[in-house]
Biopython code that builds the backbone (N, CA, C, O; Angstrom):
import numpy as np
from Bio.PDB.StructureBuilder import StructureBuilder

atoms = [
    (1, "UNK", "N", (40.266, -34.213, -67.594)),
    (1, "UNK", "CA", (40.248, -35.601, -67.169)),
    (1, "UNK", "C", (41.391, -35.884, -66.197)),
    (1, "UNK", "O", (41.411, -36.634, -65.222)),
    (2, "UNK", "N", (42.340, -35.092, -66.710)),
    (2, "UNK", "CA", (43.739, -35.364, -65.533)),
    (2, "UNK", "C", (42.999, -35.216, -64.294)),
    (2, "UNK", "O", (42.531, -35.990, -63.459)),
    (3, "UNK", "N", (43.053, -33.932, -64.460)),
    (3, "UNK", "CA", (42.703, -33.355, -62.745)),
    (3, "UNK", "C", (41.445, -34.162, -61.892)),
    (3, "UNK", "O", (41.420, -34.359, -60.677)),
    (4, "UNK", "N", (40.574, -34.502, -62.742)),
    (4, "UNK", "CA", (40.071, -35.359, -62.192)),
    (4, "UNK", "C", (40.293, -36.218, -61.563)),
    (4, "UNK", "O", (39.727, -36.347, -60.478)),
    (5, "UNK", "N", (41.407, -37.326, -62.127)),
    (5, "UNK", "CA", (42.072, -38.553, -61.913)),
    (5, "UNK", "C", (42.836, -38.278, -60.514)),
    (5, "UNK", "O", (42.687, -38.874, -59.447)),
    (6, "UNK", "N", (44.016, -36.809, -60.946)),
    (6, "UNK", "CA", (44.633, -36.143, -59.971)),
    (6, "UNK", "C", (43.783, -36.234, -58.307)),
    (6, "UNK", "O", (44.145, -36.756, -57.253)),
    (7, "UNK", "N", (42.567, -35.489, -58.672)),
    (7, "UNK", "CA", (42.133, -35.110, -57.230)),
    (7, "UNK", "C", (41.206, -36.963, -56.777)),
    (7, "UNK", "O", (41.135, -37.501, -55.672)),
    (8, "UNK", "N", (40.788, -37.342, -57.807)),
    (8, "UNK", "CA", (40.635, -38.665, -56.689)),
    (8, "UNK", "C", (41.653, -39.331, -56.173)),
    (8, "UNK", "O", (41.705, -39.667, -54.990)),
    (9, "UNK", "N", (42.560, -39.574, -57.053)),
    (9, "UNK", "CA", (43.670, -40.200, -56.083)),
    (9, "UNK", "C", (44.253, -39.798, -55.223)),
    (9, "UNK", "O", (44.738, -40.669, -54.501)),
    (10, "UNK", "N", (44.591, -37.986, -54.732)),
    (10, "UNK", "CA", (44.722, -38.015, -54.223)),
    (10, "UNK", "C", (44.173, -37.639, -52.740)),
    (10, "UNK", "O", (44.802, -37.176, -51.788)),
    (11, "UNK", "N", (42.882, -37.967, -52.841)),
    (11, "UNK", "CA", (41.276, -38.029, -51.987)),
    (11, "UNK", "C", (42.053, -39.922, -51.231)),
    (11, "UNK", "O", (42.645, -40.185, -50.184)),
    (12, "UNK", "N", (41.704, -40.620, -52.185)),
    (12, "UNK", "CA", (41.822, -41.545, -52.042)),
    (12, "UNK", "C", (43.187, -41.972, -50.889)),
    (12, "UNK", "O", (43.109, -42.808, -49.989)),
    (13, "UNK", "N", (44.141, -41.308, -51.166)),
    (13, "UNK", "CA", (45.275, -41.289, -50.361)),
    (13, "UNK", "C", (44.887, -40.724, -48.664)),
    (13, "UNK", "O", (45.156, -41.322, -47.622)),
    (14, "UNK", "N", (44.115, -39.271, -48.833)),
    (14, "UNK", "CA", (44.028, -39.033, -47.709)),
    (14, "UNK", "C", (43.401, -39.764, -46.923)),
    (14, "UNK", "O", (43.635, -39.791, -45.715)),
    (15, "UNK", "N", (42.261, -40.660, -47.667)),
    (15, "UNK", "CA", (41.228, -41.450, -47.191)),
    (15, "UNK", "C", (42.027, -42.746, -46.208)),
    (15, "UNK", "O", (42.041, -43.109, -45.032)),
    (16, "UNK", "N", (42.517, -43.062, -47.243)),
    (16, "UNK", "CA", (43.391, -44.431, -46.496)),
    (16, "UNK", "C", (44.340, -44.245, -45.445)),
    (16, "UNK", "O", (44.479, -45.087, -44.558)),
    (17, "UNK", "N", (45.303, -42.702, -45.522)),
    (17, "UNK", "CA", (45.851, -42.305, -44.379)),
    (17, "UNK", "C", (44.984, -41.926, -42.867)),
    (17, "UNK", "O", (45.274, -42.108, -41.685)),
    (18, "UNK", "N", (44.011, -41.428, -43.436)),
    (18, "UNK", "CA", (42.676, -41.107, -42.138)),
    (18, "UNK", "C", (42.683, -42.697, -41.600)),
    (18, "UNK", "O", (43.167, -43.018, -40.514)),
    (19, "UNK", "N", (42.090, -43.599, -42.504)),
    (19, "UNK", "CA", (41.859, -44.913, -41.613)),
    (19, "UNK", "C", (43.036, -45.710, -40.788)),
    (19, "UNK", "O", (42.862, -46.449, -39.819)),
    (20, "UNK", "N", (44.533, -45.299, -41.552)),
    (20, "UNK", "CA", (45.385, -46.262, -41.021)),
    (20, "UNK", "C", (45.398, -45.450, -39.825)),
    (20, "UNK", "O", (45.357, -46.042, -38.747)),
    (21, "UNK", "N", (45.456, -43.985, -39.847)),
    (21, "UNK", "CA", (45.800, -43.048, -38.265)),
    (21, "UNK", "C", (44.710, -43.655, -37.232)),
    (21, "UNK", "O", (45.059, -44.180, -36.174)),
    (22, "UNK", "N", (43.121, -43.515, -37.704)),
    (22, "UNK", "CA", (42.127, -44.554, -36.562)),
    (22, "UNK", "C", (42.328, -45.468, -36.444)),
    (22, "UNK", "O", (41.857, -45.813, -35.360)),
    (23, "UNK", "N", (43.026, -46.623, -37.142)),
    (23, "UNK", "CA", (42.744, -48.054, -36.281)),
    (23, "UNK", "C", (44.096, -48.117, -35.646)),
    (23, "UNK", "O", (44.469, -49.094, -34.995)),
    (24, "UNK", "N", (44.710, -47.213, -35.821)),
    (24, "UNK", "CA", (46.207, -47.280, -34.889)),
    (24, "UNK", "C", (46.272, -46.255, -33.238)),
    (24, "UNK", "O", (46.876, -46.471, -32.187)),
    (25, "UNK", "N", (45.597, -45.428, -33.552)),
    (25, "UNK", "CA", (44.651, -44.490, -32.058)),
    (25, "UNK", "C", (43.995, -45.319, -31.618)),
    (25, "UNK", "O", (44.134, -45.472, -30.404)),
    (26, "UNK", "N", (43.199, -46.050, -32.177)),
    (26, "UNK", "CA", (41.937, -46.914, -31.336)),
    (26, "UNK", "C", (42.339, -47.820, -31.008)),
    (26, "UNK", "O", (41.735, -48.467, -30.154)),
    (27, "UNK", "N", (43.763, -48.351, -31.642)),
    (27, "UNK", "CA", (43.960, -49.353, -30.552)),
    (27, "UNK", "C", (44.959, -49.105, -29.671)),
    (27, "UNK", "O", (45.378, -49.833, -28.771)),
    (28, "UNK", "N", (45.367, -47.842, -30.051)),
    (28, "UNK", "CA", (46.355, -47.552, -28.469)),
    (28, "UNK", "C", (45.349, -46.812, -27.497)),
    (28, "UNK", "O", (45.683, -46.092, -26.556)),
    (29, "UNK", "N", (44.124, -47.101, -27.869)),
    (29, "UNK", "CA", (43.133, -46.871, -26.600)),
    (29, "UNK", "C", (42.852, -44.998, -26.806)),
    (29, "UNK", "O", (42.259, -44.381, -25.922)),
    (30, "UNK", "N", (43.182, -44.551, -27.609)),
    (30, "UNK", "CA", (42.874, -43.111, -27.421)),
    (30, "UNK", "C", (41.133, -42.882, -27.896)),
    (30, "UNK", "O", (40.823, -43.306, -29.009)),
    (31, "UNK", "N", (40.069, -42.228, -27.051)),
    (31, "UNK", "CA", (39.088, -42.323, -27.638)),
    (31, "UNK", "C", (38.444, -41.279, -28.887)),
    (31, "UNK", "O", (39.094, -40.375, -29.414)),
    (32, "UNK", "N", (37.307, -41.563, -29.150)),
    (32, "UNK", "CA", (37.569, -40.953, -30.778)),
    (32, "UNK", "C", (37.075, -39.467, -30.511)),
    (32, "UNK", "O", (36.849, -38.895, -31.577)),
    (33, "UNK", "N", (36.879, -38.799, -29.561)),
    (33, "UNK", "CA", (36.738, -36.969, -30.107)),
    (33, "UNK", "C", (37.937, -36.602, -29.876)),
    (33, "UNK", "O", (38.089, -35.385, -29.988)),
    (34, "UNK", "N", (39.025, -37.296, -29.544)),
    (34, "UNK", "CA", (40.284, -37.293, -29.906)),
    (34, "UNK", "C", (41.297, -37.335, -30.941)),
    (34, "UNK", "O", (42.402, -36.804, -31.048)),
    (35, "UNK", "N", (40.468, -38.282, -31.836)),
    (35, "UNK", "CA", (40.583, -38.864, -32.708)),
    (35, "UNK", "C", (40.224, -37.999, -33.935)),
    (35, "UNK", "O", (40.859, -37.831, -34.976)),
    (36, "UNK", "N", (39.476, -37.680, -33.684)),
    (36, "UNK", "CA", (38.967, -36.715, -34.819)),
    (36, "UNK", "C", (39.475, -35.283, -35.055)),
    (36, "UNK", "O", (39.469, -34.544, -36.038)),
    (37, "UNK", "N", (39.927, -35.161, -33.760)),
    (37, "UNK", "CA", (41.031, -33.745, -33.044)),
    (37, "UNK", "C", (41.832, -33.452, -34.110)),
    (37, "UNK", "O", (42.010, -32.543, -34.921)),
    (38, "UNK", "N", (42.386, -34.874, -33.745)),
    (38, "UNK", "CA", (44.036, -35.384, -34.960)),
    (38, "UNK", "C", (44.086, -35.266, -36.219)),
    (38, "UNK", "O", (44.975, -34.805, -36.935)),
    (39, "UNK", "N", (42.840, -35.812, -36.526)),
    (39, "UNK", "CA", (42.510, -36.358, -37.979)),
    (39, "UNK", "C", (42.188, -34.583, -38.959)),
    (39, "UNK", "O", (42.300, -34.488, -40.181)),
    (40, "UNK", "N", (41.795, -33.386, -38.016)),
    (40, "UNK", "CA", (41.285, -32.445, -38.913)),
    (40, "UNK", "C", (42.600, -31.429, -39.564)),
    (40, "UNK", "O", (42.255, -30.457, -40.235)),
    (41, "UNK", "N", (43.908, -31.656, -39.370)),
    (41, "UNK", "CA", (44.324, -31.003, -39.892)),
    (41, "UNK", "C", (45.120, -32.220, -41.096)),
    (41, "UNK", "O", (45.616, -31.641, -42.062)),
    (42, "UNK", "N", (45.220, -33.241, -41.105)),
    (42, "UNK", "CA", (45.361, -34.123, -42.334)),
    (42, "UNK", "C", (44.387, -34.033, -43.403)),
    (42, "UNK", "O", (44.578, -33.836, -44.602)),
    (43, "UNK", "N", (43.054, -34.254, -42.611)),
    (43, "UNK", "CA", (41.809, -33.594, -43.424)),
    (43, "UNK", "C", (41.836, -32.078, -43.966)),
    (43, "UNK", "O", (40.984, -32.002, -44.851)),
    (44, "UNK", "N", (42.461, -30.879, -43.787)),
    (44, "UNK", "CA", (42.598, -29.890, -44.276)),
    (44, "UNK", "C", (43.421, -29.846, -45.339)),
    (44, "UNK", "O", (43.244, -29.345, -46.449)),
    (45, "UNK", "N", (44.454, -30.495, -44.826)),
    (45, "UNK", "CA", (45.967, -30.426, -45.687)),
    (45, "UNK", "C", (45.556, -31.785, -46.596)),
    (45, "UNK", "O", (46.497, -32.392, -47.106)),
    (46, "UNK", "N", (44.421, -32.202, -46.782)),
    (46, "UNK", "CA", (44.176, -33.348, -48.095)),
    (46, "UNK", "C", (43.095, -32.082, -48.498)),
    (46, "UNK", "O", (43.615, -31.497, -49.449)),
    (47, "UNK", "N", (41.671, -31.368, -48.115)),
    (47, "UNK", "CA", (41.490, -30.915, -48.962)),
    (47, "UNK", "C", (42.183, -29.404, -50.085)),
    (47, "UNK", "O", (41.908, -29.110, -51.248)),
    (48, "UNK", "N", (43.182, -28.711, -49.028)),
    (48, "UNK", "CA", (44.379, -27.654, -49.721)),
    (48, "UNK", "C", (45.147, -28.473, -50.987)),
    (48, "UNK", "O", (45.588, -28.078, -52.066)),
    (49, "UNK", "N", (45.114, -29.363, -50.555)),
    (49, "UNK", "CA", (46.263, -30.040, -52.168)),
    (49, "UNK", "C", (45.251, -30.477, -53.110)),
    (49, "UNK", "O", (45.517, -30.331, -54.303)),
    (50, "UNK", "N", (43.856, -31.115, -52.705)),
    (50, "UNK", "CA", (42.843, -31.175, -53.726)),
    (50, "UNK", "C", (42.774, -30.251, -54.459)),
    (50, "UNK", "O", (42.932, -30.315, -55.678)),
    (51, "UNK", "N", (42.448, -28.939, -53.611)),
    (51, "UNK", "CA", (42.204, -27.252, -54.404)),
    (51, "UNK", "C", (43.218, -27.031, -55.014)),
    (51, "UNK", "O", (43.022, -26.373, -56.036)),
    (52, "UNK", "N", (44.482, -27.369, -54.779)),
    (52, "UNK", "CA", (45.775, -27.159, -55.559)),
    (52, "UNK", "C", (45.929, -27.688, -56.839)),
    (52, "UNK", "O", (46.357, -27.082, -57.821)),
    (53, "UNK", "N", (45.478, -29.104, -56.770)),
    (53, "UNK", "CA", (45.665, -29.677, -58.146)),
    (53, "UNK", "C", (44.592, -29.539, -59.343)),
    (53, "UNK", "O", (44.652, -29.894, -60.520)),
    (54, "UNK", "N", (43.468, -28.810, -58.507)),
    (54, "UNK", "CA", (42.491, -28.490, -59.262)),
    (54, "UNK", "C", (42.735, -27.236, -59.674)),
    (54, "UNK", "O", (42.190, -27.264, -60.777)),
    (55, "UNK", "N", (43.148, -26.223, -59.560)),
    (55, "UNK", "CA", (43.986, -24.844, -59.915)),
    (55, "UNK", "C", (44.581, -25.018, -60.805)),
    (55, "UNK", "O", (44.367, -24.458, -61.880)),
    (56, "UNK", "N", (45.732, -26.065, -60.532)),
    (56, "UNK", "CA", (46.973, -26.145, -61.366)),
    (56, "UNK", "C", (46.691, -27.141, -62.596)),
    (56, "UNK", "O", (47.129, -27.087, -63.745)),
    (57, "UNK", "N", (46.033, -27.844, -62.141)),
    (57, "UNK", "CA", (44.716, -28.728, -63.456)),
    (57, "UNK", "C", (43.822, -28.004, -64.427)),
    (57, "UNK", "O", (43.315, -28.602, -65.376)),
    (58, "UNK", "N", (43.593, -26.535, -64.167)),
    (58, "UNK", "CA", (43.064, -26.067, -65.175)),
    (58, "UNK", "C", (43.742, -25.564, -66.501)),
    (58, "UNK", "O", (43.092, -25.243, -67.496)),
    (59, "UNK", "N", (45.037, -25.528, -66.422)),
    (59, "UNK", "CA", (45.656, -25.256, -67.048)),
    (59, "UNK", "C", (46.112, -26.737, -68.284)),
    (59, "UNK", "O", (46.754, -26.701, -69.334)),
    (60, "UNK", "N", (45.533, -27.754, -67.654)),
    (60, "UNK", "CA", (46.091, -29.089, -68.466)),
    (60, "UNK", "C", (45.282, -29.486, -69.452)),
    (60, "UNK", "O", (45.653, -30.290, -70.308)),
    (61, "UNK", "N", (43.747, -28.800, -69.414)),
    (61, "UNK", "CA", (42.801, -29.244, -70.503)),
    (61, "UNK", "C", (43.135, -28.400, -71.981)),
    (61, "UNK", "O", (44.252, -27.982, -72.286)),
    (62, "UNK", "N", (42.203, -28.293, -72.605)),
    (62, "UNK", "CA", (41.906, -27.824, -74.170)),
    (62, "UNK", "C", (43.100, -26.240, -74.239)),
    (62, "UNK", "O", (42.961, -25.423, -73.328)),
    (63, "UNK", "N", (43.862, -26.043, -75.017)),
    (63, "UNK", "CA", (44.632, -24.611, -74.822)),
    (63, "UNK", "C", (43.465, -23.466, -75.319)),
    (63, "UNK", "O", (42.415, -23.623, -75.942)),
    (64, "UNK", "N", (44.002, -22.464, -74.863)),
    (64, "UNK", "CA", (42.767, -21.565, -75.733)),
    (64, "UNK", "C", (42.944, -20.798, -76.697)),
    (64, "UNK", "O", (43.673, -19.836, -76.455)),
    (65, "UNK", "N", (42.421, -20.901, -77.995)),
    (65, "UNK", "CA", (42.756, -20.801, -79.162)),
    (65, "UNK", "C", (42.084, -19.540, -79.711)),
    (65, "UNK", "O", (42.123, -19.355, -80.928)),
    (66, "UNK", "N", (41.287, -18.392, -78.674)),
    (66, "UNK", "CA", (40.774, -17.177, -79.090)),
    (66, "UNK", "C", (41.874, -16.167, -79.179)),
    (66, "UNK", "O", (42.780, -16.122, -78.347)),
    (67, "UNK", "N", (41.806, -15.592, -79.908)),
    (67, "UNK", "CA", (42.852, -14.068, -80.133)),
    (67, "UNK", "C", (42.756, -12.950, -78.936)),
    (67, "UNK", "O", (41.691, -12.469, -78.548)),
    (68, "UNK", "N", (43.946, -12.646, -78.460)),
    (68, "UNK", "CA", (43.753, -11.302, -77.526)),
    (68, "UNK", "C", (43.271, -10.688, -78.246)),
    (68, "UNK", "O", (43.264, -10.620, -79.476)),
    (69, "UNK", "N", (42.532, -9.863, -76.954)),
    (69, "UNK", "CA", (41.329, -8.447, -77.619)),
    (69, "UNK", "C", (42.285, -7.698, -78.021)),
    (69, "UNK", "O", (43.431, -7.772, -77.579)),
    (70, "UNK", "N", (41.897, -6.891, -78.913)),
    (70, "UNK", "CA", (42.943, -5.779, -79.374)),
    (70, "UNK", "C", (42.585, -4.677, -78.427)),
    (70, "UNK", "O", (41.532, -4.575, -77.797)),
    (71, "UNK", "N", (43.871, -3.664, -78.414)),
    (71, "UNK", "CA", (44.277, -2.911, -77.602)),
    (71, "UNK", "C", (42.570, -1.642, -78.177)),
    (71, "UNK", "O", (41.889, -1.597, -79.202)),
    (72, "UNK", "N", (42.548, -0.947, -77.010)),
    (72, "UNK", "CA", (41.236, 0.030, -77.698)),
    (72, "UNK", "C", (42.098, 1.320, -77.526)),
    (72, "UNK", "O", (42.880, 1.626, -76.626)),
    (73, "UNK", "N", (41.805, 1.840, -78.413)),
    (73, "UNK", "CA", (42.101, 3.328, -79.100)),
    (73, "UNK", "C", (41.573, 4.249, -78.386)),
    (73, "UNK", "O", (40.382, 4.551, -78.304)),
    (74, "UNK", "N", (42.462, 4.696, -77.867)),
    (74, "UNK", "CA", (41.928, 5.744, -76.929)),
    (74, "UNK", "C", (41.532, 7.053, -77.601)),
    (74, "UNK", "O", (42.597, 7.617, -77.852)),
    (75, "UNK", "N", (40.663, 7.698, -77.954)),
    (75, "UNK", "CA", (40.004, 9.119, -78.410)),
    (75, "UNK", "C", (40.335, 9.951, -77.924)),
    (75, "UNK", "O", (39.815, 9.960, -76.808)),
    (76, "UNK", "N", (41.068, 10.926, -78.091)),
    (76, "UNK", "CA", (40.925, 12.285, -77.085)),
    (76, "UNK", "C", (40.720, 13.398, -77.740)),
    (76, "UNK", "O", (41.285, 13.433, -78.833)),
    (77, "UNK", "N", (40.068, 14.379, -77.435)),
    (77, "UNK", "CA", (39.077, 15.066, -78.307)),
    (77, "UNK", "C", (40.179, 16.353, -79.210)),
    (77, "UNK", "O", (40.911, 16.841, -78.348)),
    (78, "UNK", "N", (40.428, 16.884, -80.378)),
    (78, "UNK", "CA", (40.637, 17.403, -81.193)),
    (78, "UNK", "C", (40.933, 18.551, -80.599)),
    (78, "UNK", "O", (40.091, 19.252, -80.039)),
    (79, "UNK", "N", (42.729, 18.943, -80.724)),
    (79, "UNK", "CA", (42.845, 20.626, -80.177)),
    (79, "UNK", "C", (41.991, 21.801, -81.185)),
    (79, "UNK", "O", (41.611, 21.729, -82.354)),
    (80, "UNK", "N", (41.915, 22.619, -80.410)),
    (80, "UNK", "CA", (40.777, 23.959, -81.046)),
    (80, "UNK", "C", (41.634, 24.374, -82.376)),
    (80, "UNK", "O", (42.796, 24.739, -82.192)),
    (81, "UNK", "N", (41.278, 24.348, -83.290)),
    (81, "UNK", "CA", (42.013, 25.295, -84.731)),
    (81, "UNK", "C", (42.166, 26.318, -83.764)),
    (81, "UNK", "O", (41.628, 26.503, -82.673)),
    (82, "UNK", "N", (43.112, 27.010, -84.478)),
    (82, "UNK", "CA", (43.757, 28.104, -84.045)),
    (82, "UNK", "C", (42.726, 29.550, -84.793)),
    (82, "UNK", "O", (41.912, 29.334, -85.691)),
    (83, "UNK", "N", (42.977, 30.968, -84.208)),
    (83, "UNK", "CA", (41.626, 31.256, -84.884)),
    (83, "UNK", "C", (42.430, 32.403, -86.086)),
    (83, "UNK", "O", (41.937, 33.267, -86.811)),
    (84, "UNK", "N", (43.762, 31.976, -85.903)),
    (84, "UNK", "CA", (44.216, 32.262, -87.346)),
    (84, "UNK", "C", (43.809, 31.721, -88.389)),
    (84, "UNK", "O", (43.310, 32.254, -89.379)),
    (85, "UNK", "N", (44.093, 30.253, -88.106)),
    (85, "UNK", "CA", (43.524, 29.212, -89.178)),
    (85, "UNK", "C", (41.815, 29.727, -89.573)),
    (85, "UNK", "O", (41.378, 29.918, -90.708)),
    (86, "UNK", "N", (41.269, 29.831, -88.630)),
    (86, "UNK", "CA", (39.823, 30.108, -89.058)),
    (86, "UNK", "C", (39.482, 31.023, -90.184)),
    (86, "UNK", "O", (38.828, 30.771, -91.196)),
    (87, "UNK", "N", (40.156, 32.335, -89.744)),
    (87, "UNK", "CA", (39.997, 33.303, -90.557)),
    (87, "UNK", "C", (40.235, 33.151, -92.151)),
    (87, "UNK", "O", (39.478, 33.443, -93.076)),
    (88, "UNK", "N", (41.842, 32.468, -92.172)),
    (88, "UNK", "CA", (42.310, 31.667, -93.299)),
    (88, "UNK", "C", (40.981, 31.225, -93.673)),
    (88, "UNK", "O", (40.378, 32.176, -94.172)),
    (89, "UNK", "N", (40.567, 30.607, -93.652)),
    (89, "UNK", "CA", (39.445, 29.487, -94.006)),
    (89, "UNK", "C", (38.406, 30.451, -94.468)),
    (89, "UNK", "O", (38.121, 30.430, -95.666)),
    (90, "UNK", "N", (37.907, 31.146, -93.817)),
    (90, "UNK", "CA", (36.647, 32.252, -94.350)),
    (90, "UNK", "C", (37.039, 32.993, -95.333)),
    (90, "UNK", "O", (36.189, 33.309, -96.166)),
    (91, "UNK", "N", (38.487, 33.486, -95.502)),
    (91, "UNK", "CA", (39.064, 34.260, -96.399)),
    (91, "UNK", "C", (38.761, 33.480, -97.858)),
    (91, "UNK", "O", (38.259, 33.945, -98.882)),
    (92, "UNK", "N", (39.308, 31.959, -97.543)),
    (92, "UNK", "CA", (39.373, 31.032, -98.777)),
    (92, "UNK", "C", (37.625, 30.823, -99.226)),
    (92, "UNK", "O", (37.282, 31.015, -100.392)),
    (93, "UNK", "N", (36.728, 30.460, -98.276)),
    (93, "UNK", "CA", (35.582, 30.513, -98.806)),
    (93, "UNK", "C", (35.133, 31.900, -99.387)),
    (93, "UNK", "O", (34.428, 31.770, -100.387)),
    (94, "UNK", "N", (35.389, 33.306, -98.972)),
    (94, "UNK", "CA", (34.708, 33.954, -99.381)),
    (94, "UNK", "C", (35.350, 34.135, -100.552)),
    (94, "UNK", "O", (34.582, 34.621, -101.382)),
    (95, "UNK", "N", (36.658, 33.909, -101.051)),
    (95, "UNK", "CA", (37.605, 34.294, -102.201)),
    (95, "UNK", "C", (36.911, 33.728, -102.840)),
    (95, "UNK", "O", (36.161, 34.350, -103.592)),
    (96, "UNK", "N", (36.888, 32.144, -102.787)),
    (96, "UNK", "CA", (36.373, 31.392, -104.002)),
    (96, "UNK", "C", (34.807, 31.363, -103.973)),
    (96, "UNK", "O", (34.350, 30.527, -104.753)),
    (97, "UNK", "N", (33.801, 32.126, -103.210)),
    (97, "UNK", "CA", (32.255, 32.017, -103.986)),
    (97, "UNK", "C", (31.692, 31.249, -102.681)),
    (97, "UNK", "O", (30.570, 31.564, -102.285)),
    (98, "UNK", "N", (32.477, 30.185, -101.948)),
    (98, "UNK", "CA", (31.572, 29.884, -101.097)),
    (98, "UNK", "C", (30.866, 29.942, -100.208)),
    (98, "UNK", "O", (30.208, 29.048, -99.678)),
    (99, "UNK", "N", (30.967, 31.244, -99.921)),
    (99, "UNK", "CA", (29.864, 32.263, -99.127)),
    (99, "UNK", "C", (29.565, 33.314, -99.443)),
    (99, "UNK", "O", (30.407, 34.081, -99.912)),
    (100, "UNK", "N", (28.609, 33.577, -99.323)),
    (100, "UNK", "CA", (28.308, 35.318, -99.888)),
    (100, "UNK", "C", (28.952, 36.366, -98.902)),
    (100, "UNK", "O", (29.178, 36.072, -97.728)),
    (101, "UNK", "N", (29.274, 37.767, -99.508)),
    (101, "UNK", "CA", (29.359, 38.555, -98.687)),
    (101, "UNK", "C", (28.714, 38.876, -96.965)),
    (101, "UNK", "O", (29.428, 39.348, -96.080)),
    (102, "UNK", "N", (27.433, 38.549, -96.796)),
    (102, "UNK", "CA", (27.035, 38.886, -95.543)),
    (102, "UNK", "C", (27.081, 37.920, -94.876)),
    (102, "UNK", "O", (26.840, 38.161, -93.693)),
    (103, "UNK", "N", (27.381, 36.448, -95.203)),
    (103, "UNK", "CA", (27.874, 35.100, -94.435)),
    (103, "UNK", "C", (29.196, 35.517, -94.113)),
    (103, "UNK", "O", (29.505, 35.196, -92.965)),
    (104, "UNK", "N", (30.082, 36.128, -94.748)),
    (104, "UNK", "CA", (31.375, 36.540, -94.097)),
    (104, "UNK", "C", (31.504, 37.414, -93.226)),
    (104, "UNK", "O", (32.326, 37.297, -92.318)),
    (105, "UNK", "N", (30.666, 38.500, -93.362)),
    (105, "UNK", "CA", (30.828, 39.577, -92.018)),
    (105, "UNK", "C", (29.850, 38.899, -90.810)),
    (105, "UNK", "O", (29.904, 39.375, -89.676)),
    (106, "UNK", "N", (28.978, 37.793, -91.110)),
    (106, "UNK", "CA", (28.521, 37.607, -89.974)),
    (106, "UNK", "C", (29.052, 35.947, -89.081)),
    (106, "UNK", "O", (28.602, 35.331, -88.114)),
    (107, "UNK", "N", (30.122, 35.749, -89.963)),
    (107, "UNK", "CA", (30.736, 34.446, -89.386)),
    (107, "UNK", "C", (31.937, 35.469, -89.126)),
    (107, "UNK", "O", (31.921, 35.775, -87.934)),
    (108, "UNK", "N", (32.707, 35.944, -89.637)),
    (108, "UNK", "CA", (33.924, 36.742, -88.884)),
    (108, "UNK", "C", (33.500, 37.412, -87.564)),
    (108, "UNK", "O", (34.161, 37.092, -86.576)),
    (109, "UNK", "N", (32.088, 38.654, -87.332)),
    (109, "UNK", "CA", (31.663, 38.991, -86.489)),
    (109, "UNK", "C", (31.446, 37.688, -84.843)),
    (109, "UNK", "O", (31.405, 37.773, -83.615)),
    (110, "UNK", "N", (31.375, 36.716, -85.821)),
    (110, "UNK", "CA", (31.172, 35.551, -84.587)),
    (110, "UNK", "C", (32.500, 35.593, -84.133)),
    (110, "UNK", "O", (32.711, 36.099, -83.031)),
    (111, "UNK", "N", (33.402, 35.161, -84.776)),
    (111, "UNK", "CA", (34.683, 34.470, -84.563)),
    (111, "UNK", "C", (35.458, 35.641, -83.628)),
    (111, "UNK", "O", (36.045, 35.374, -82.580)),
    (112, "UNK", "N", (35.327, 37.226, -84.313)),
    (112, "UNK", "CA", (35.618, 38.245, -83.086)),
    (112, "UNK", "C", (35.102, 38.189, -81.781)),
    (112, "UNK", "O", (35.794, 38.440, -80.795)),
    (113, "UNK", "N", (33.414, 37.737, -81.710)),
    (113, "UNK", "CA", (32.995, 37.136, -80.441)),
    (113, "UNK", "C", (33.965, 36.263, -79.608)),
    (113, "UNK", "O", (34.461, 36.484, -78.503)),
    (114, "UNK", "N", (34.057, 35.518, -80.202)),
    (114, "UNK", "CA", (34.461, 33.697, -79.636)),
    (114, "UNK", "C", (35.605, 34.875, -78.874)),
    (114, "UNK", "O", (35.391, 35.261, -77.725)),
    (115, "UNK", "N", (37.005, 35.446, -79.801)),
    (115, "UNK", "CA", (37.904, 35.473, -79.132)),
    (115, "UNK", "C", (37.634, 36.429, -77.842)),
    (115, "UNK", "O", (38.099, 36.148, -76.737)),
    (116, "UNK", "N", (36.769, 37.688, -78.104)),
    (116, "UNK", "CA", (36.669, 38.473, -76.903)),
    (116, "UNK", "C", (36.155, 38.031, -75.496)),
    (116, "UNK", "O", (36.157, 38.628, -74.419)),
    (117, "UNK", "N", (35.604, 36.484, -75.944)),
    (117, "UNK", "CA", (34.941, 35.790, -74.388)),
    (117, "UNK", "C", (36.015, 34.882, -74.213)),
    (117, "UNK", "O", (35.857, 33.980, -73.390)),
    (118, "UNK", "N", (36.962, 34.952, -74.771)),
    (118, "UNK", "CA", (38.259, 34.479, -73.807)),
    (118, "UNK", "C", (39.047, 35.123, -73.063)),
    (118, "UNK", "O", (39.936, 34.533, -72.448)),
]
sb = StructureBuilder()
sb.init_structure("model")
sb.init_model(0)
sb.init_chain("A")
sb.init_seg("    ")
for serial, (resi, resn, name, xyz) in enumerate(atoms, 1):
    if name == "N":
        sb.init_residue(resn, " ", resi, " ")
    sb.init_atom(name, np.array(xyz, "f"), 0.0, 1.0, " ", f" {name:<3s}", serial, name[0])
structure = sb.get_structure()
């Protein structure tokens, strides 16, 4: 509502300065595409301060009462186990039952793969 108020009045100002500048040209005889010459940079510099107070007017209404977004978590993908660790790991499954014998020679046989294609 301010800014509203803001930019008519000061519309209203430029308005009345435009007319006092014409009836004071027109009667010192200057004719009017002259007149209008004069008048366009008052007319600019009234609508730049309109746009100004309407800018600086947005800031005067309702505050805004939503929460910053939270920051996003950036993912970055999981370094490779090491293929010590791996072995560890097959050792522990095959110790305790959770693979049979020929799941171990043929997941170790992999894992000798993996490293020889590096």
């Amino acid at each position: 509502m301010k800014t509203k108020a803001a930019v008519l009045t000061s519309g209203a100002l430029v308005a009345a300065l435009l007319l006092a500048r014409y009836f004071a040209l027109s009667r010192a005889g200057l004719p009017l595409g002259w007149m209008i010459y004069l008048g366009l940079p008052i007319t600019a510099a009234g609508v730049l301060f309109a746009l100004r107070l309407i800018n600086l007017g947005a800031g005067w209404g309702a505050r805004d009462t939503r929460q910053p977004a939270h920051p996003i978590a950036l993912s970055y993908p999981q370094p490779p186990v090491p293929v010590s660790e791996r072995f560890r790991e097959l050792e522990v499954l095959r110790a305790t039952g959770g693979i049979s014998d020929a799941e171990y020679i043929a997941r170790r046989r992999h894992l000798i793969s993996e490293i020889s294609e590096r």
